[in-house]
N, C-alpha and C positions, 0 to 999 in steps of 0.2 A: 937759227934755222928759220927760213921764211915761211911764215905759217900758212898751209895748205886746206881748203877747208871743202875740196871737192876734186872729184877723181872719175876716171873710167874706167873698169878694170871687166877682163874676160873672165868665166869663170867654166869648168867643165868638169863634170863628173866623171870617177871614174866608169869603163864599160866592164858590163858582164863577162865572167869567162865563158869560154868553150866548154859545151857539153865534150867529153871522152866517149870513143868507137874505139872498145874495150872487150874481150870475151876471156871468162875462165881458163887460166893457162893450167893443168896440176898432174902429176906424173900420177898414172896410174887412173887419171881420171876420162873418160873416154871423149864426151863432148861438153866442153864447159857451157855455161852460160853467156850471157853478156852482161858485161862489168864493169862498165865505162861510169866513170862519176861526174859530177855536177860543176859546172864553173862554178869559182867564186864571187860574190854579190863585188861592184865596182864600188867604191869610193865615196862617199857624201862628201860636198864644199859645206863646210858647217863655218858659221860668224859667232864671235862670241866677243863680248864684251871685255876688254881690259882697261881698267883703273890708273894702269901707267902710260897710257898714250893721251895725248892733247889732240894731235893733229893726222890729218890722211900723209903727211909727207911720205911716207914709206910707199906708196902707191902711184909715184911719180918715177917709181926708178924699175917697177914691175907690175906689168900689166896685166901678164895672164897668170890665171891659179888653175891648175889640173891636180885633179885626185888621183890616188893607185886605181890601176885597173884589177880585177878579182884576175886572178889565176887561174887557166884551163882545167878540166876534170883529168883524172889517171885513171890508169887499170885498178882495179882489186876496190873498185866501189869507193875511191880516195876524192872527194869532192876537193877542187879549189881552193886554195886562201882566200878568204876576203880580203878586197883593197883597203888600205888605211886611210880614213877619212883625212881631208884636209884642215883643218882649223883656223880661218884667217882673222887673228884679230884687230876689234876697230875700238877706238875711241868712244864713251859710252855716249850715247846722241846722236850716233851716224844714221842716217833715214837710208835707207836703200831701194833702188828704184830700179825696175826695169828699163832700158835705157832709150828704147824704140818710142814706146807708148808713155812713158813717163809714172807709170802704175808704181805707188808706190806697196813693197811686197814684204818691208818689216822697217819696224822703229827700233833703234837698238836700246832704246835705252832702262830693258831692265837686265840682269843678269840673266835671264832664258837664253839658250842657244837657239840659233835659228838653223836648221838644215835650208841654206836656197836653190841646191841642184844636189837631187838624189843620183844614187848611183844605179847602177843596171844591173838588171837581174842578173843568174848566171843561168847559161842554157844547162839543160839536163842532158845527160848520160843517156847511152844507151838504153841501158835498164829501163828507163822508163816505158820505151817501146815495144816491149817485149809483149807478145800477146798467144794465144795455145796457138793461133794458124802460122805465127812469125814467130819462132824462137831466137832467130841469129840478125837481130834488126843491125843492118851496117852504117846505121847513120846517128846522129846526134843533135841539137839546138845551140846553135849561136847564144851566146851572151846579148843580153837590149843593151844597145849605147847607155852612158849615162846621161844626164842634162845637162847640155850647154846653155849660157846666157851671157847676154851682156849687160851689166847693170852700173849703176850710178852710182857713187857713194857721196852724201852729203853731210856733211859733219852741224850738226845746231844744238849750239850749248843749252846743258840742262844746270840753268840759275834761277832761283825764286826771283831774286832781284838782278837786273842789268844797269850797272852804270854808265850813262851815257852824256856827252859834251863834245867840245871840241879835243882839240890835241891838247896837250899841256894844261888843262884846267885843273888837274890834282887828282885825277881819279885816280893813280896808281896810288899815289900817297893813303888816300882812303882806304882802300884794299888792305892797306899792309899794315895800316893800324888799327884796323879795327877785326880784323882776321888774322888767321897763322899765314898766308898767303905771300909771298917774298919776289914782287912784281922787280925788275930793273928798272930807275926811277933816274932821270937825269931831264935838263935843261932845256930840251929840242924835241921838236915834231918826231910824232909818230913812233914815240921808243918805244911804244907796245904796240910789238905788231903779233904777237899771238897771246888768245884769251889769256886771262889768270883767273882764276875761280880760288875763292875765300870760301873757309866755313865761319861763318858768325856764332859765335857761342853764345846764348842767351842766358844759360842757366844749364844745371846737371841733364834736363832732358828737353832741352830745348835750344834749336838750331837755325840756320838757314844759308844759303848758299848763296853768295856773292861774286856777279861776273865781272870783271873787271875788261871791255872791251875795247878793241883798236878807236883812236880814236877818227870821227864822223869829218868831214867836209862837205864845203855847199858842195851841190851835183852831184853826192853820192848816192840818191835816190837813184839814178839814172847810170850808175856804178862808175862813178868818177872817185879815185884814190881806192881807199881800200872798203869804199861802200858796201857795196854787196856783202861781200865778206862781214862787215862789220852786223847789217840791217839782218843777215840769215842768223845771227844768235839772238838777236833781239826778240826776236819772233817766240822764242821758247818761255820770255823769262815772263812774270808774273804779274811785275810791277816793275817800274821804274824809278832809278834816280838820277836827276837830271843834274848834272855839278856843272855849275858857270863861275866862270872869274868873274867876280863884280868886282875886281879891282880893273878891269880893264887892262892889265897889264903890258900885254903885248898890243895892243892900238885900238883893239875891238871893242866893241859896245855892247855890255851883256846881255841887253834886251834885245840886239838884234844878234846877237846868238843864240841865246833862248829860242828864238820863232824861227829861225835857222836849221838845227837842229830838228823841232819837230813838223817844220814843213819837207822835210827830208823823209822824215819816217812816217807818213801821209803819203806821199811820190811812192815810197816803196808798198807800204800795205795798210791800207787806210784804217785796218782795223787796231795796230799797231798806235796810232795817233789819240786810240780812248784807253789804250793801256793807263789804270790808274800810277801817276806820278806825283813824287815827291821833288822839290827843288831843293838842293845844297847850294846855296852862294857860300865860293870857297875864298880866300884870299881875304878874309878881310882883313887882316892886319896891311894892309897896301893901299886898299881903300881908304877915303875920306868919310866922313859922315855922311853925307851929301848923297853920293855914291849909295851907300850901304841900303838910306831910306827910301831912294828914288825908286831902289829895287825892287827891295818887300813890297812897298806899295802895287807897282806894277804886279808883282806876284797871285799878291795876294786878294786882290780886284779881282782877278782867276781864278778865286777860290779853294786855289791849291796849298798845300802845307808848304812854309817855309822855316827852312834852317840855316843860322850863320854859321857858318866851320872856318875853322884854321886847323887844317886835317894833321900837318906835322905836330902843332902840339896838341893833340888831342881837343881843343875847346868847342862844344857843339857836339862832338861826333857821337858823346854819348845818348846825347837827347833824338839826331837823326836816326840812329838804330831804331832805338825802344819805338820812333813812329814807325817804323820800316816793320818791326816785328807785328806791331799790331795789325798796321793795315793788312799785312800778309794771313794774319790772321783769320780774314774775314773773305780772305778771296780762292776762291777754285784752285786746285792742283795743278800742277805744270801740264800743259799740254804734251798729248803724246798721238799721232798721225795713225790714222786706220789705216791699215790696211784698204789695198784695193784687187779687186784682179783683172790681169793682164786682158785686154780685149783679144775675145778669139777672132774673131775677124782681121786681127793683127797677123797672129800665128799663119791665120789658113793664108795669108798673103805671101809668107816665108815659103811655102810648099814649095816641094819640086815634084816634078814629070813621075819621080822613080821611086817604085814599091817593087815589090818581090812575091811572091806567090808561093807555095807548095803546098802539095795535098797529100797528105799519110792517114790513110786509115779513115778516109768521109771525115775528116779535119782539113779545113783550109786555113795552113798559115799565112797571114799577111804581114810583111816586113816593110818599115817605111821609117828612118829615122826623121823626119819631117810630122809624121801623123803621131809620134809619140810624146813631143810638147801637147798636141794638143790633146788625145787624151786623157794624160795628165793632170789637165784643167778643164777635165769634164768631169759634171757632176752625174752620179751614174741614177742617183735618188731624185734628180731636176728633170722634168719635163722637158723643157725648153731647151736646157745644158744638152741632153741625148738628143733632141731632135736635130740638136744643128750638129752632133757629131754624123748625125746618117746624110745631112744632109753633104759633108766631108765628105764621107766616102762614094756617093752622088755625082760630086762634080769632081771628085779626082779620077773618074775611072775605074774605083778598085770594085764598085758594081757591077759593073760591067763586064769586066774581067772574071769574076768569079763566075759571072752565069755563064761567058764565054768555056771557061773551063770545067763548065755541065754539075755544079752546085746545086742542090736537091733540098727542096722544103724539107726542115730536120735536121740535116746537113750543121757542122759545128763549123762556125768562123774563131781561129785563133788570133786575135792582135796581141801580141804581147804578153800582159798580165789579163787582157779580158777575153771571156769565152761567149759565145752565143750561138744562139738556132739560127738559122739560117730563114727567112720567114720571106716567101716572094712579095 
């Protein structure tokens, strides 16, 4: 299967149920009350991490994810079902992003679930309107939409170490021998075209993880062949191991592979280009002498660590780990992406024209599935966060409107989940 390692997919919460316009039915009873029960809460899109996926391919053939929606309220005070949340699993390392703004809005790679699109309240029942001047209130509250989004899904492997070279230089070989790892290993370009990740055993309590990646061509900085793809797992790993044929075998010249290689990953992210590496010169049983010394030399002038390997029969590979282990030793945890959040000035650009109004009881409801992203993503404890939601409600009109419809210092504004005074 062709490895997939980035996707677009929709995603929508389920909505709230319907409040119920319910009154006590009961023989013998003269005027019942009102009985209408509460929708049920809509759906969560919940992400979770699964251990048996590699790749987004599954995200190529389905695009949109919707939640249950909660169930309408019933008579006799019977609230709703809740919707059953949706679960969509991803490969562990998938970064997920808003798709508009690029905000990135979770890192998947610990086992925590992520709820990305809550679901909608459920409106209330009758019942709740009931007051000593209105006993027989005939109405009820809609269910809130749940959250729609569109977001990114981008897959970047989580490897302490990344192997990196051209095609055919032997890195799958290396993988499979020095890990449990069982990469397909044959003669020709580019038979790894989706990651292998290795666990390296060091000892009873000592590990590390091995990526075994597609291999690199010139211009894939610039995403020629399977570049991209190849440069966004790099990005995660720790350190690197650089495997060149110093036998030259296929016509190339190792040292201009070598600088090949990391002037590619320089083009992609420069700070990728000070990732501490290690070099494996592999193949030497094909090499001459000549060959072998000319290398190290150049290598090591670099001041980088070098290792000879002949990866099928094991010779070298021992001694490349135990540096691999050490140096990993000594350096920083796998990177993992903050979080960011979504620019409200994004959202308020999504707006539409259309909100809703109603007033029960010096309560002015305001309905606007457009103002409920935002929100959302308002901090109710932020200065700044509330002032640009009033300033929302400012330039949509909905100030306007309410004074239009004789809104009274004191007066309760209902949006949603949020209550407030009314304050001119």
């Amino acid at each position: 299967m062709m490895f997939v390692d980035k996707a677009k997919i929709k995603i929508k919460a389920g909505n709230g149920g319907n409040g119920a316009v319910a009154f006590h039915r009961e023989k013998y009873v003269a005027s019942g009350g009102p009985d209408g029960g509460d929708g049920g809460k809509g759906g969560d899109i919940i992400f979770q991490v699964d251990t048996n996926l590699s790749t987004l391919a599954d995200f190529r053939y389905k695009r949109k994810y919707t939640a249950e929606n909660g169930q309408n309220g019933q008579g006799s005070r019977k609230n709703g079902r809740k919707g059953q949340d949706l679960v969509i699993r991803v490969p562990r390392g998938t970064v997920i992003r808003e798709a508009e703004s690029g905000a990135v809005i979770a890192d998947m790679s610990s086992d925590e679930p992520f709820i990305a699109a809550k679901g909608g309240k459920g409106g209330w029942g009758n019942t709740h309107f009931a007051t000593p001047t209105r006993q027989t209130p005939r109405f009820a509250k809609d269910g809130v939409p749940g959250e729609e989004w569109e977001v990114t899904l981008e897959l970047k492997l989580l490897a302490d170490v990344g192997l990196i070279g051209f095609p055919n230089v032997g890195k799958s070989t290396l993988v499979s021998v020095v890990s449990e790892a069982k990469p397909i290993i044959a003669d020709y370009h580019f038979t790894t075209i989706t990651p292998v990740l290795g666990v390296v055993r060091m000892g009873p309590e000592s590990s590390f993880v091995m990526a075994d990646i597609p291999g690199l061509i010139e211009g894939a900085g610039e995403g020629a062949g399977l570049g991209h793809e190849f440069l966004r797992h790099v990005e995660r790993c720790r350190m690197l191991i650089h495997v060149v044929d110093v036998a030259g075998s296929e016509g190339r010249d190792p040292i201009e592979d070598f600088e090949t290689i990391n002037k590619e990953l320089a083009v992609f992210n420069a700070e990728l280009a000070t990732r501490p590496q290690i070099v494996a010169g592999n193949k030497i049983d094909m090499a001459t002498d000549e060959q072998r010394e000319s290398f190290r030399r150049y290598i090591e002038d670099k001041g980088l660590q070098y290792f000879e390997i002949c990866a099928p029969i094991l010779e070298g590979t021992k001694e490349l780990i135990n540096a691999a282990a050490a140096l990993l030793a000594t350096l920083p945890p796998i990177r993992q992406y903050e979080t960011e959040p979504i620019p409200m000035e994004m959202l308020e650009k999504k707006k539409t024209s259309g909100f809703k109004i109603s007033v029960i009881d010096d309560t002015y409801y305001v309905e606007a599935e457009w103002l409920l992203k935002i929100l959302n993503k308002t901090d109710m404890d932020d200065y700044e966060s509330l002032q640009y939601f009033q300033k929302v409600l400012g330039t949509s009109g909905i100030l306007d409107e309410l004074r239009r419809r004789g809104i009274q210092e004191g007066d309760t504004v209902n949006i949603y989940d949020l209550e407030f005074e009314y304050v001119p």
